[in-house]
C-alpha positions in Angstrom: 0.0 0.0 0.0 1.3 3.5 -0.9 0.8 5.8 2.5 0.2 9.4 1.7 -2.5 11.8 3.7 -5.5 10.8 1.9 -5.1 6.9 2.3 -4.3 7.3 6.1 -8.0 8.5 6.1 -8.8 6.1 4.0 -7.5 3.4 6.4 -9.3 4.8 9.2 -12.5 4.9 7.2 -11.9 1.6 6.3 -11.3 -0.4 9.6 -14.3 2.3 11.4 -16.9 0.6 8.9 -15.6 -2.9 9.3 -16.3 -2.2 13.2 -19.9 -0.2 13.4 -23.1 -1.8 12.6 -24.2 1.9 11.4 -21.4 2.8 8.8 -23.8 5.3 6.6 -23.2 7.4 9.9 -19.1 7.0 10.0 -17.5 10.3 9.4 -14.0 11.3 8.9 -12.6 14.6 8.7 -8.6 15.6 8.7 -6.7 18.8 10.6 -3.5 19.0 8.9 -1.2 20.8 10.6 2.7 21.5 10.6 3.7 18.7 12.4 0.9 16.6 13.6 -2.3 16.1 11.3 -5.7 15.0 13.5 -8.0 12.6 12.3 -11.6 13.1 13.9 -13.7 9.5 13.6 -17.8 10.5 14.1 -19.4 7.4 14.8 -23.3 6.5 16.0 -23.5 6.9 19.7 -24.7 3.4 20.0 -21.1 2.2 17.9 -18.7 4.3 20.0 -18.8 1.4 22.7 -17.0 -0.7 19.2 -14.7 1.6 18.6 -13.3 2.4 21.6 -13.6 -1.6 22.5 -13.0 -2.6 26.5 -10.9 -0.5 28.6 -9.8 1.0 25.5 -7.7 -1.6 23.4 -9.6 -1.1 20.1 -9.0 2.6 20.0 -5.1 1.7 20.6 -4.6 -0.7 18.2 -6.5 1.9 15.9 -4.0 4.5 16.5 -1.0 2.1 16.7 -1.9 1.0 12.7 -2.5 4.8 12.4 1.0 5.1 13.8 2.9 3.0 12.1 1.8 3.5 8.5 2.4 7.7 9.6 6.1 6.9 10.3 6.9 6.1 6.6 5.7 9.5 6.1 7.9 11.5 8.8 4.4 12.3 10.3 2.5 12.5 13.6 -1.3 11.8 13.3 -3.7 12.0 16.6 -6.8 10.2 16.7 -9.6 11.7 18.1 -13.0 9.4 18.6 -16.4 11.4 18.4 -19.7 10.3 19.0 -22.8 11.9 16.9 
């Protein structure tokens, strides 16, 4: 896979999806900054519990992927999970 900003997106849109039962209602939208870009991931109330997983590990092996694939590009991306 080639990494570049838009398919880091992609790749969170992609796993989000494959996780909520409501993935009409997944939204993505990048901050790109300097240094660090921000990813915010809108998901269903009722889907943030999926997301997130328990005590958390889902939304770290989210952003670890999310880290990784950023370090071929030089870059620092945050996560941030939203509910709608």
């Amino acid at each position: 896979m080639d990494f570049s900003s838009g398919s880091m997106k992609e790749l969170i849109d992609y796993i989000a999806k494959s996780l909520v039962d409501n993935c009409d209602r997944v939204e993505i939208n990048e901050i790109a900054g300097t240094q660090t870009n921000v990813i915010e991931l809108k998901v269903a109330k009722e889907d943030v519990g999926k997301v997130i997983g328990r005590n958390g590990r889902t939304a770290d092996a989210i952003r670890t992927i999310l880290n990784c694939g950023a370090a071929k590009l030089n870059k620092r991306y945050i996560l941030h999970i939203i509910d709608q």
